[in-house]
N, C-alpha and C positions, 0 to 999 in steps of 0.2 A: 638101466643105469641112467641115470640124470646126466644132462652135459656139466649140469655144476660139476658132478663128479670127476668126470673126463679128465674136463679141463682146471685142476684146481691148483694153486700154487705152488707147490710144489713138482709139479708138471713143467709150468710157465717160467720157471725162475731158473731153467737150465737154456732161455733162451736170454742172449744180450741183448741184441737190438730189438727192434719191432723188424728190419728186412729179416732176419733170421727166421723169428716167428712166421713173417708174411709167406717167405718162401716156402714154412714146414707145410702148413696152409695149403700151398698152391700145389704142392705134390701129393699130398692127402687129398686133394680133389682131382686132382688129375686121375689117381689110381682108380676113383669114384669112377669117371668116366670110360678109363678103359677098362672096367670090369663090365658096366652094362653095356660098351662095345662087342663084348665076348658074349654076354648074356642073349643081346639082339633088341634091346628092351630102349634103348634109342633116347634114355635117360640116365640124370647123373643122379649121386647120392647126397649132392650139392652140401656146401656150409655154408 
């Protein structure tokens, strides 16, 4: 899957603001991290 696909308007357009979006963002990376926490792998899945 391509990111264009991901993230494609229709996706983006159930966000109002840009915090809203920043924040979905900042919790989808976080999960990133606490899963390679669990893993042991000492890395994120970063975006």
């Amino acid at each position: 899957m391509q990111k264009e696909e991901l993230f494609d308007y229709e996706f983006l357009k159930q966000f109002k603001t840009w915090d809203e979006l920043n924040g979905f963002l900042k919790e989808l990376q976080k999960t990133g991290y606490q899963e390679d926490d669990r893993k042991g792998t000492g890395r994120s899945v970063g975006l």
